[in-house]
BANU-87860 format. One record per residue (C-alpha): z, y, x; residue number from 1; residue in one letter. Coordinates in Angstrom, 2 decimals. Example, Ala and Ser with C-alpha at 12.3 -4.5 7.8 and 13.67 -1.06 7.14 Angstrom:
! residues 2
       Z       Y       X pos code
    7.80   -4.50   12.30   1    a
    7.14   -1.06   13.67   2    s
//
This chain:
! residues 516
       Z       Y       X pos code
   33.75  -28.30   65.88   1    x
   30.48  -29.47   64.18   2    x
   28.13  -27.33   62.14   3    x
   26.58  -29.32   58.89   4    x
   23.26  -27.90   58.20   5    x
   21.31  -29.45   55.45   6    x
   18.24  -31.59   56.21   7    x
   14.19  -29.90   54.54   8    x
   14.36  -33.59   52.71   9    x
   17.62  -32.60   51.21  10    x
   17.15  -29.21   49.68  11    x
   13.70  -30.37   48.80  12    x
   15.69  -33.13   46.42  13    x
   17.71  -30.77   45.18  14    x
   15.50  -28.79   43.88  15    x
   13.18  -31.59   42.14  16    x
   16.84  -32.40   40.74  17    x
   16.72  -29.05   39.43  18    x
   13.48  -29.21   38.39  19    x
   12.99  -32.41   36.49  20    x
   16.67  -31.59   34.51  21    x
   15.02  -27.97   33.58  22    x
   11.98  -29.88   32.54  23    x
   14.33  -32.50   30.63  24    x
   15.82  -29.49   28.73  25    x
   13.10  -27.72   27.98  26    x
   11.85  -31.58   26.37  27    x
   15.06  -31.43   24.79  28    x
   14.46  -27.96   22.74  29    x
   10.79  -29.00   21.99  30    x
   11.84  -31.75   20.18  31    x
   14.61  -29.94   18.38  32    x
   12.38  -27.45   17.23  33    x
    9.53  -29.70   16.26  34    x
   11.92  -31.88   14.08  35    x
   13.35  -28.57   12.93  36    x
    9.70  -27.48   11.59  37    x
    9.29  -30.74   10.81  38    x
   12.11  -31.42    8.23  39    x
   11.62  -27.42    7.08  40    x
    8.01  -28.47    6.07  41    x
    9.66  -31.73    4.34  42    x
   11.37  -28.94    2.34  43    x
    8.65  -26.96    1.34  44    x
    7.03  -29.68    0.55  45    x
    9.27  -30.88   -2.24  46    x
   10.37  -27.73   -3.33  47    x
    6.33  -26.96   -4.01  48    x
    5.50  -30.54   -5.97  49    x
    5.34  -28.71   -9.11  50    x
    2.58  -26.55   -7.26  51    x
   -0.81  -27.78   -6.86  52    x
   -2.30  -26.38   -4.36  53    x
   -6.07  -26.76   -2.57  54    x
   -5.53  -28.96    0.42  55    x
   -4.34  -27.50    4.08  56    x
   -4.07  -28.35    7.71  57    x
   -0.76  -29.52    8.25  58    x
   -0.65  -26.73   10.95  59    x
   -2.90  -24.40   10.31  60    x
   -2.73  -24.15    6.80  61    x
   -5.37  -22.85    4.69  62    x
   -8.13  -21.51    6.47  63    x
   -7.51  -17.59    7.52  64    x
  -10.34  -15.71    7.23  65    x
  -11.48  -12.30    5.37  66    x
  -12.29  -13.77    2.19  67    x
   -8.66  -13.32    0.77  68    x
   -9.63  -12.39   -2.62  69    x
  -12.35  -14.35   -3.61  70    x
  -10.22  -17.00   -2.61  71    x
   -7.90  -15.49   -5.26  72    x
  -10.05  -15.26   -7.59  73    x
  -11.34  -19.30   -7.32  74    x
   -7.75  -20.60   -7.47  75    x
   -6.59  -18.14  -10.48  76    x
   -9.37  -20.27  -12.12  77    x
   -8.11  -23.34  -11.30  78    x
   -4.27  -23.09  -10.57  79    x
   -2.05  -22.25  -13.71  80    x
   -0.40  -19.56  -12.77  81    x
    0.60  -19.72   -9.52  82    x
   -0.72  -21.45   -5.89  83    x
    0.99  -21.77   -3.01  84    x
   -1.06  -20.28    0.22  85    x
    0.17  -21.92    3.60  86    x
   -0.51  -19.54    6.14  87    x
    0.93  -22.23    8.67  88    x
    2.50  -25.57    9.12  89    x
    6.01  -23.86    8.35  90    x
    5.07  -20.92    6.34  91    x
    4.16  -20.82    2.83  92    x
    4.13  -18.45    0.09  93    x
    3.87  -18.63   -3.34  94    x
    0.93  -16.59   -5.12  95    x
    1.72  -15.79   -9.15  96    x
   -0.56  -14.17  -11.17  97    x
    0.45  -14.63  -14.59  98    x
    1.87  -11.85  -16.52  99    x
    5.13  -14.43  -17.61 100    x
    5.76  -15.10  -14.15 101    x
    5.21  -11.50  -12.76 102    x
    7.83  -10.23  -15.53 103    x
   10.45  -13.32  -14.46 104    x
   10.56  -11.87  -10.50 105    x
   10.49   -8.18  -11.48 106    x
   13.26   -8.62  -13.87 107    x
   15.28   -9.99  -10.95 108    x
   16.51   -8.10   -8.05 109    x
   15.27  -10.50   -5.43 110    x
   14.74   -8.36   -1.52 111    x
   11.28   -7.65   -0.14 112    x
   10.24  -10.53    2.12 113    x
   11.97  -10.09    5.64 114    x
    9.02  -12.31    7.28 115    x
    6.97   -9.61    6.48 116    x
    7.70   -6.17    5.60 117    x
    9.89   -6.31    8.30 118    x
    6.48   -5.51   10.59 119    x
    6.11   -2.38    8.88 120    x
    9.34   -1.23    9.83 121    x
    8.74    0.24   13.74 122    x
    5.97    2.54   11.47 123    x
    7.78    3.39    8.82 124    x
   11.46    2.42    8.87 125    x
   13.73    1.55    6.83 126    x
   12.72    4.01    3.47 127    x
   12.52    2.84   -0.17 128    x
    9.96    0.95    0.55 129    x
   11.90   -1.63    2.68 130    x
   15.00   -1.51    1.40 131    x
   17.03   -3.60   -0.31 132    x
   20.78   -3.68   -2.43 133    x
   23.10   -1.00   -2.93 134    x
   21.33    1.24   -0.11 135    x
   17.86    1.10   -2.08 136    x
   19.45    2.28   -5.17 137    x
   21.39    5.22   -3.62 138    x
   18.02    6.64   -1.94 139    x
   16.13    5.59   -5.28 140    x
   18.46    7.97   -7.62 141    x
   19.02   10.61   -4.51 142    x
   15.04   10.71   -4.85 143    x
   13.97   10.35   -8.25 144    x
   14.67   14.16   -8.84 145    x
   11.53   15.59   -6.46 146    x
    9.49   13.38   -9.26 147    x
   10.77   14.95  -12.79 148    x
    7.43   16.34  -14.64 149    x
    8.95   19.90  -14.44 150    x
    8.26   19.72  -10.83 151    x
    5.08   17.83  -11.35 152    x
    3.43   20.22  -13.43 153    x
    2.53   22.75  -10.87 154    x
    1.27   20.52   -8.50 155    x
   -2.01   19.82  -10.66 156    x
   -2.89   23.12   -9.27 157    x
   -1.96   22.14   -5.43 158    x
   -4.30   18.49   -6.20 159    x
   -7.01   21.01   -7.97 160    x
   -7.34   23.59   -4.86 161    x
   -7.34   20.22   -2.54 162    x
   -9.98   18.42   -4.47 163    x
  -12.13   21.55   -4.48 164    x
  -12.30   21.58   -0.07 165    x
  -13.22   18.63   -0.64 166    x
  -15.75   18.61   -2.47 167    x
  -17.37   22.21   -1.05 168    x
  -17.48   19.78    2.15 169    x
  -19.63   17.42    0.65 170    x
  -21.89   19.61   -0.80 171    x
  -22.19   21.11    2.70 172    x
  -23.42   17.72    3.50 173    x
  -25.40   16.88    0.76 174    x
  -28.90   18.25    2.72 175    x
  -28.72   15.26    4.99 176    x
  -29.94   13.35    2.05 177    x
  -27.81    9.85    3.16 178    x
  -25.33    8.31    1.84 179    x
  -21.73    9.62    2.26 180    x
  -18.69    7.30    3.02 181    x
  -15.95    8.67    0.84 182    x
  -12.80    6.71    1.23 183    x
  -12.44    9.10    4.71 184    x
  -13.05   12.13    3.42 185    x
  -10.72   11.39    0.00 186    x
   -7.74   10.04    2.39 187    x
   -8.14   13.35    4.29 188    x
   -8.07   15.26    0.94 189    x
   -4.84   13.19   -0.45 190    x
   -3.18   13.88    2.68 191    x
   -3.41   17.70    2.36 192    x
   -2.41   17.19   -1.29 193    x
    0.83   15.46   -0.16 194    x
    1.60   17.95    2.40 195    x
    1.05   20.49   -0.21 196    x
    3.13   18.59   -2.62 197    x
    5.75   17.10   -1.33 198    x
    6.43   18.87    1.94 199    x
    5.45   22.59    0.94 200    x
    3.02   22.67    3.48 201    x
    0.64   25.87    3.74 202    x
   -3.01   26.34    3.85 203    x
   -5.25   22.85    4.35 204    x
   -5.28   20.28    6.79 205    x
   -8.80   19.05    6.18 206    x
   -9.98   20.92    8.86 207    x
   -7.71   20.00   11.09 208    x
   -8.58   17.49   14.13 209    x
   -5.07   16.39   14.09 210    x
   -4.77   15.39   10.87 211    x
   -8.16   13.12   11.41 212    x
   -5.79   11.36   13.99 213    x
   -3.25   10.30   11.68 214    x
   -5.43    9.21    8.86 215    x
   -7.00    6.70   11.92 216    x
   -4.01    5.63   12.91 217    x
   -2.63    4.89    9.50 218    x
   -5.88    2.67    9.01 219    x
   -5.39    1.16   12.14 220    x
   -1.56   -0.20   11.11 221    x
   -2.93   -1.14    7.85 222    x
   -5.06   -3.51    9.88 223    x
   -3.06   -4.50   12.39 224    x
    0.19   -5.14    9.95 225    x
   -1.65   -7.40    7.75 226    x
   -3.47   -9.41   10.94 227    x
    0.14   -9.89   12.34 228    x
    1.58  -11.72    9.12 229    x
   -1.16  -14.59    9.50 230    x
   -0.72  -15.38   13.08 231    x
    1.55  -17.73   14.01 232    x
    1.70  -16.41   17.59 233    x
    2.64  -12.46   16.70 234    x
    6.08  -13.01   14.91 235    x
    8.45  -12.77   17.78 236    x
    8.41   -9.26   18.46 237    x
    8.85   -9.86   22.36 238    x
    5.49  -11.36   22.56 239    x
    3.58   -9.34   20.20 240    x
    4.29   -6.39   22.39 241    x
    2.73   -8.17   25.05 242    x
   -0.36   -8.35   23.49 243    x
   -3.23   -6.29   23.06 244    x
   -2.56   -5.26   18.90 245    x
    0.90   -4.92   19.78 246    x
    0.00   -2.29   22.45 247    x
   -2.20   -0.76   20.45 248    x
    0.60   -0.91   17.00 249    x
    2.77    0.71   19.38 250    x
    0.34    3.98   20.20 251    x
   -0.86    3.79   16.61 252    x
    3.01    4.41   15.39 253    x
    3.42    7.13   17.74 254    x
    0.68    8.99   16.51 255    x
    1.86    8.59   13.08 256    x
    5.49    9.93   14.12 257    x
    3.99   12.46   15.79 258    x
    2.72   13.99   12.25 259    x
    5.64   13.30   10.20 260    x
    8.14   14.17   13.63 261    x
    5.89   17.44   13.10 262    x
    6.51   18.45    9.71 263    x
   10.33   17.41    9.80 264    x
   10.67   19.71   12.37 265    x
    8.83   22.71   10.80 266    x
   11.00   22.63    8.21 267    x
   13.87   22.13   10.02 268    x
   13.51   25.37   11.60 269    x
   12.67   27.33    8.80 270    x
   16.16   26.12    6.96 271    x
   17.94   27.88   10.23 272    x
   16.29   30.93    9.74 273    x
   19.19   33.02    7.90 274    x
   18.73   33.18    4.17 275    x
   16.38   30.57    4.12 276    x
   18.73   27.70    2.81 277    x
   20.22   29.71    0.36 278    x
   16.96   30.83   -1.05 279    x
   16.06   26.67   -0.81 280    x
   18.86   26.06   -2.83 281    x
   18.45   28.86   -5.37 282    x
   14.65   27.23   -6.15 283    x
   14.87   25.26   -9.95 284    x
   13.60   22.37   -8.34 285    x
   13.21   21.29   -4.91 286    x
   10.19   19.75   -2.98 287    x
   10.98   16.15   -1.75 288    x
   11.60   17.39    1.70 289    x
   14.05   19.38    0.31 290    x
   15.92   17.20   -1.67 291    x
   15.83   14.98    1.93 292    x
   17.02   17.94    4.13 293    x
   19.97   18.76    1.50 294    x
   20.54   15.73    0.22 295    x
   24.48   14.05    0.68 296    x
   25.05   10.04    0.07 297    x
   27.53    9.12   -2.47 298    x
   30.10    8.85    0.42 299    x
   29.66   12.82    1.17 300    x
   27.66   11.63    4.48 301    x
   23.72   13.62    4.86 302    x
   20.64   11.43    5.80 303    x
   20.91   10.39    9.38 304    x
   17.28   11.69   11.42 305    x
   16.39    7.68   11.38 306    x
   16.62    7.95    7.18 307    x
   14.99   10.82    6.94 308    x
   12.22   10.08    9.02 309    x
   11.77    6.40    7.42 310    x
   11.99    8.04    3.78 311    x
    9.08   11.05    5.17 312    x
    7.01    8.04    6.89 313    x
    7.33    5.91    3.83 314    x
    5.85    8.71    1.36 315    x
    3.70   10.05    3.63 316    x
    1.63    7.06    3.93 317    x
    2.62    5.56    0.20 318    x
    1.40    9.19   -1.16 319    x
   -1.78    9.52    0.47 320    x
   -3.17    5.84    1.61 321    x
   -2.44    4.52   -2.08 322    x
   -3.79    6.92   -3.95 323    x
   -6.94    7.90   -1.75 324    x
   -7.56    3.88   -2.25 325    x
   -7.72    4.42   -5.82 326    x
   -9.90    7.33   -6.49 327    x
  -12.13    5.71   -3.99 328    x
  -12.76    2.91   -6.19 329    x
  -12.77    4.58   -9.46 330    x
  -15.82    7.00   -7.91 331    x
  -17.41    3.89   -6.76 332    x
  -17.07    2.10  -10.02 333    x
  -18.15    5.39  -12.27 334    x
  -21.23    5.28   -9.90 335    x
  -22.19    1.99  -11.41 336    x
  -21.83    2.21  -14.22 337    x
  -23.09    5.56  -15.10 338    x
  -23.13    5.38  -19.23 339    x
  -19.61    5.32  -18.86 340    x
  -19.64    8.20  -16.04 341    x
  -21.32   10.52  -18.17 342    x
  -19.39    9.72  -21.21 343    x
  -16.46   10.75  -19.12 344    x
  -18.24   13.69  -17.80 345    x
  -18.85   14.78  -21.08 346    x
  -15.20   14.79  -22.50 347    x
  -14.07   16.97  -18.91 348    x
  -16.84   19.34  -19.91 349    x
  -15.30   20.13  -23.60 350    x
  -12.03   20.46  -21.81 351    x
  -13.29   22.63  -18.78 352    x
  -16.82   23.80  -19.35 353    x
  -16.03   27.11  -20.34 354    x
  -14.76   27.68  -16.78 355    x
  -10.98   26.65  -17.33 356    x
   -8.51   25.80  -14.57 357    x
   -7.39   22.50  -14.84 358    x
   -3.87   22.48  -15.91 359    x
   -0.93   19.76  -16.82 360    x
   -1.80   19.92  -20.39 361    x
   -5.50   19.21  -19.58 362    x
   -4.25   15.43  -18.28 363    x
   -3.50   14.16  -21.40 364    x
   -6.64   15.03  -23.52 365    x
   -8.92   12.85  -21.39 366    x
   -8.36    9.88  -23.02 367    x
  -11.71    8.16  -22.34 368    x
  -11.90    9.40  -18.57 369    x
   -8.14    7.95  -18.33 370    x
   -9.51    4.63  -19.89 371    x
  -12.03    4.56  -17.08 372    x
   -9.64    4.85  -14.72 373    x
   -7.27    2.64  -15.75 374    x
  -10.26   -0.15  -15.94 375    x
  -11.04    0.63  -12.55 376    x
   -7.15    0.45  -11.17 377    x
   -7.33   -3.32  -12.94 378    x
  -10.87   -4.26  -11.06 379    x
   -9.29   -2.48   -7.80 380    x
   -6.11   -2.30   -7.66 381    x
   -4.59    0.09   -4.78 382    x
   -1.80   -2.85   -3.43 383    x
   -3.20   -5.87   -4.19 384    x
    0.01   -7.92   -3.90 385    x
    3.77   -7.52   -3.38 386    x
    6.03   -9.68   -1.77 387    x
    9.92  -11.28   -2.83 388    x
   11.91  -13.67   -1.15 389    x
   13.63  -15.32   -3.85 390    x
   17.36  -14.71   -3.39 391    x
   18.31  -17.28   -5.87 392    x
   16.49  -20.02   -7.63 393    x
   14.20  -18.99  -10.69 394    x
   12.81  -21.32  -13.31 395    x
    9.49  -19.90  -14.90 396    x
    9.08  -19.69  -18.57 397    x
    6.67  -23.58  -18.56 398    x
    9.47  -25.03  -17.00 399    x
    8.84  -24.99  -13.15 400    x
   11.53  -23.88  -10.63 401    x
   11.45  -22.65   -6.88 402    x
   14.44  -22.51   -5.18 403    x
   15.92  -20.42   -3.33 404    x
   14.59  -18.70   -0.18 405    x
   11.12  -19.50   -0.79 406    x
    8.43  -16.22   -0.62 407    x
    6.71  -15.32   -3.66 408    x
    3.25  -13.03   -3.67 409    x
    2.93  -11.48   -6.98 410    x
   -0.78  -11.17   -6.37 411    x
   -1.77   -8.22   -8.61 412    x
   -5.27   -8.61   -7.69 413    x
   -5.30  -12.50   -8.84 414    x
   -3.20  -10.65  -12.00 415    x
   -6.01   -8.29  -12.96 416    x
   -8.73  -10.64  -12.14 417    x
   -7.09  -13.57  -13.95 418    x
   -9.74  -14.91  -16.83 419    x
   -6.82  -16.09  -19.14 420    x
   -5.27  -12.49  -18.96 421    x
   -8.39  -10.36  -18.99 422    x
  -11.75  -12.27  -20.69 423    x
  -14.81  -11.67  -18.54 424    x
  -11.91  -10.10  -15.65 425    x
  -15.50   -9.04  -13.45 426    x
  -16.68   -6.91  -16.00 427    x
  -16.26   -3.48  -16.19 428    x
  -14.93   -2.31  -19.70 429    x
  -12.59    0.49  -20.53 430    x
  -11.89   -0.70  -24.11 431    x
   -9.26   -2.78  -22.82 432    x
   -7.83    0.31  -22.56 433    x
   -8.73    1.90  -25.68 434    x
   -6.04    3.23  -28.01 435    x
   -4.10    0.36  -29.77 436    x
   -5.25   -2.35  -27.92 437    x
   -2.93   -5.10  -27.18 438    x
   -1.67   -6.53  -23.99 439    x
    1.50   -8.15  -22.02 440    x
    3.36   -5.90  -20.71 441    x
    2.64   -7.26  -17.28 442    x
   -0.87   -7.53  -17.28 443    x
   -1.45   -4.54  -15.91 444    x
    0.37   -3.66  -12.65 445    x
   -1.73   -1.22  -10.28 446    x
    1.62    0.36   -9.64 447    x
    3.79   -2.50   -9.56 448    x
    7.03   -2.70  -12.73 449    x
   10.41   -3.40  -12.96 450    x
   13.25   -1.18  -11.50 451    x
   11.37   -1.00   -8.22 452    x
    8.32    0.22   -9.82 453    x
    5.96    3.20   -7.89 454    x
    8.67    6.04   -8.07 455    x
    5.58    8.18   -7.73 456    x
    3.47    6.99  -10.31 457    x
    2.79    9.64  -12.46 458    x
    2.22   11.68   -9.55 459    x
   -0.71    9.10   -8.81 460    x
   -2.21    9.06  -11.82 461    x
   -2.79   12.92  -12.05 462    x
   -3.65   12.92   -8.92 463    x
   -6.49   10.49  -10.28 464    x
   -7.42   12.08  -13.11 465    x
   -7.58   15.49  -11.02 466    x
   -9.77   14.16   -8.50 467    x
  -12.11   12.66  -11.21 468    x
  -12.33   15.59  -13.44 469    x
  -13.35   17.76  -10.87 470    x
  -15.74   15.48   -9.20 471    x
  -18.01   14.23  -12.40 472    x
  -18.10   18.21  -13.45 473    x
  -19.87   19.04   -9.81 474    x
  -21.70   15.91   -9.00 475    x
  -23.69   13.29  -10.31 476    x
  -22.65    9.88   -8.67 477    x
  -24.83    7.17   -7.69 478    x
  -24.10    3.79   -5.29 479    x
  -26.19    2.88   -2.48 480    x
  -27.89   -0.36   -3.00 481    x
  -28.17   -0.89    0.91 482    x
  -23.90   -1.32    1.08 483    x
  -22.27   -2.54   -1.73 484    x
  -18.40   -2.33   -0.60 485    x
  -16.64   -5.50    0.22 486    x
  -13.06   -5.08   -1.04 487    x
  -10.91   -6.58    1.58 488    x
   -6.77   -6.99    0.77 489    x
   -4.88   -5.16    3.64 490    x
   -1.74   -3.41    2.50 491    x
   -3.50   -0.72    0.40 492    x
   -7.05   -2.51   -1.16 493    x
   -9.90   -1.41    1.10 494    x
  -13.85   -2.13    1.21 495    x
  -14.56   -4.16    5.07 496    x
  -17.73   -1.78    5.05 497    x
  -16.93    1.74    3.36 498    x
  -17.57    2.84    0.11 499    x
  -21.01    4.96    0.58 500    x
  -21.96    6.72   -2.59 501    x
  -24.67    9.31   -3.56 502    x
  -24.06   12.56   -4.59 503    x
  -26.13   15.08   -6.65 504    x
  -25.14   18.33   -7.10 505    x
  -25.39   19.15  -10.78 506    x
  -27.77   21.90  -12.12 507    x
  -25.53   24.59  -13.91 508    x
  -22.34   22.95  -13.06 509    x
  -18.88   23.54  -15.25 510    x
  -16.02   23.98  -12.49 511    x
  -12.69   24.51  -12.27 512    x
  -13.22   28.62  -12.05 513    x
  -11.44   28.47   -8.67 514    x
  -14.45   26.65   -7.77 515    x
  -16.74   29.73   -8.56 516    x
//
């Protein structure tokens, strides 16, 4: 009987065998994958002939950096229409900003881009902001009730005692005699207004440390969303939560669950209380919470906790990040331009100077404040662009076609700032606004048109005028010439270095009477 044992020199060729054929597959793959991205870019290519664009790296595209908008701005100049941005070799997306073209893609029904949004969705799910089809219309109609101006009307008082904590903080803090850097302090008061609002929410969170937390962490995934689209190395989700700003997405999500977890909960709890639903569902109208808590799909089914936490994360962020974007801006731009400020001042104080509570019927006799506003929404627009992936091909009204699956940005920045839309686009003017003046009915798109329009845009906008009204009767606003803001695009329009303003208190001020 013999025993075969196998020689070192034999197992050692084995495994180079081994070895060199894993090596030879791995070649294998490579090269499939290169000529993959190669003959994809060959695609792009000829599907983007009709699109000039400024020249690019074939694989690093055009050069990332935090200059986004003026960039924008330079090829709206010299690009008809639209310009293709290559963020990489293999990715490419299409940036309109002409009114024509904007109306063609919202007329259509084309999905969000999956190669992007689809980032957002471990923060805030799959709501109405991220979905698409059949599903996006059943939570659009479930929701559009919690928006209906009856409902609405009361809140101006909810936005009125917000904006006043506000603003009693900062004129706590106007004896340090510095600059103060609003865009914190407004996101903190839009937040309570949204609790207030939307979620029923008692007392104010603008004191509260918690709260401070969420509004950091929502900054944080604005950040860190937008930095993930442009690298090439973040899109496989495997790897990107290996890394650094994928550890640090992860904690920043939890903290933002852990607020909207919070209030889900609250209210869960009160609904189990006996009496309490029935008295819910004997209210005229019901908060949006409500509507979510109560709410049955066409099918009979209720909102699964996944759906109703996506829909809370979605309008939790989208009604407080958004909008605290915007009235940051318009404060900023009132402040320099400070004819127009006072002009605006001065119509609020024949509305409200004899002490008056600012009230729903108030919001429509502004008209020159509201033209201010609107002026400033064009100059800085709260999203700055919104993404398609074309679902079928389009053909634009000069004749050019994309095909099919290609990504569109409808760049409403490069829209508002666009020289053959708006003449002198950089200078501030609120008669473009004025009564009876013309424009295309896509020319102005701070809150996006079509059927997937801002379901909550009227809720913005008196939001806006609320915050303004209040804010020009107490203070005086003035910029500070040492930091000019540097709008940067993220997912909601922000400055790279704050938005520091000067505030001084007005002698014999006209306030809400609250205020008193």
């Amino acid at each position: 009987m013999s025993v075969s044992v196998l020689s070192p020199s034999r197992l050692l060729g084995d495994v180079s065998g081994i070895l060199q054929a894993a090596s030879l597959l791995i070649l294998l793959l490579l090269l499939i994958k290169a000529v993959q991205l190669y003959l994809h870019r060959q695609w792009l290519l000829k599907a983007l002939q009709q699109f000039p664009c400024p020249p690019s790296h074939w694989l690093f595209g055009h050069i990332q950096e935090d200059q986004e908008l003026q960039r924008i701005q330079k090829w709206v100049e010299t690009f008809p229409s639209a310009c293709p941005h290559w963020l990489w070799g293999g990715k490419v997306r299409v940036q309109l900003y002409d009114p024509d073209y904007m109306k063609v893609i919202l007329g259509r029904s084309d999905p969000k881009s999956h190669g992007s949004y689809r980032f957002l969705a471990p923060w805030i799910g799959y709501g109405l902001l991220l979905l698409n089809g059949q599903t996006w219309f059943q939570h659009r109609r479930m929701l559009t009730p919690a928006f209906h101006y009856d409902i609405l009307k009361p809140y101006v008082g909810l936005m009125a005692d917000s904006v006043r904590v506000m603003l009693d903080k900062w004129e706590e803090l106007l004896g340090q005699d510095s600059p103060l850097e609003v865009f914190q302090h407004v996101s903190l008061m839009t937040l309570d207004t949204i609790m207030k609002c939307a979620f029923s929410h008692q007392g104010s969170i603008q004191v509260d440390r918690n709260s401070q937390s969420y509004i950091q962490a929502i900054s944080d995934l604005n950040n860190l969303v937008f930095s993930r689209v442009r690298n090439a190395f973040h899109q496989n989700d495997t790897i990107y939560s290996l890394t650094s700003a994928g550890r640090w997405t992860h904690r920043a999500c939890q903290l933002a669950h852990q607020h909207t977890d919070q209030v889900i909960q609250l209210r869960k709890a009160q609904l189990q209380k006996e009496g309490e639903l029935e008295k819910i569902k004997r209210k005229r109208h019901l908060d949006f919470l409500d509507i979510l808590l109560l709410a049955k799909m066409e099918n009979g089914s209720i909102l699964s906790d996944k759906d109703l936490r996506a829909e809370v994360d979605t309008f939790m962020f989208e009604g407080h990040d958004t909008t605290a974007s915007g009235i940051s801006w318009i404060l900023y731009a009132l402040a320099t331009h400070p004819k127009h400020q006072e002009r605006c001042r001065e119509e609020i104080h024949s509305l409200l100077g004899d002490g008056a509570s600012i009230t729903w019927n108030h919001l429509d006799q502004m008209p020159y404040t509201t033209m201010c506003i609107k002026e400033a929404l064009r100059l800085y627009p709260p999203v700055p662009g919104i993404g398609r992936e074309l679902s079928t091909p389009v053909t634009f009204p000069d004749g050019r076609s994309l095909p099919k699956g290609i990504m569109v940005l409808l760049s409403i920045y490069g829209l508002h700032h666009n020289p053959k839309v708006w003449p002198n686009p950089e200078v501030f003017d609120p008669f473009r606004f004025a009564p009876g003046s013309a424009q295309h009915s896509h020319a102005f798109l701070p809150f996006s048109g079509g059927s997937r329009n801002c379901i909550g845009k009227q809720f913005a906008m008196n939001e806006l005028k609320v915050a303004t009204a209040l804010t020009l009767l107490r203070f005086e606003l003035l910029p500070d010439p040492t930091r000019i803001p540097i709008p940067i695009a993220r997912l909601v329009l922000k400055s790279k270095n704050g938005i520091h303003l000067r505030l001084r208190r007005l002698p014999n001020p006209c306030e809400d009477k609250d205020q008193l």
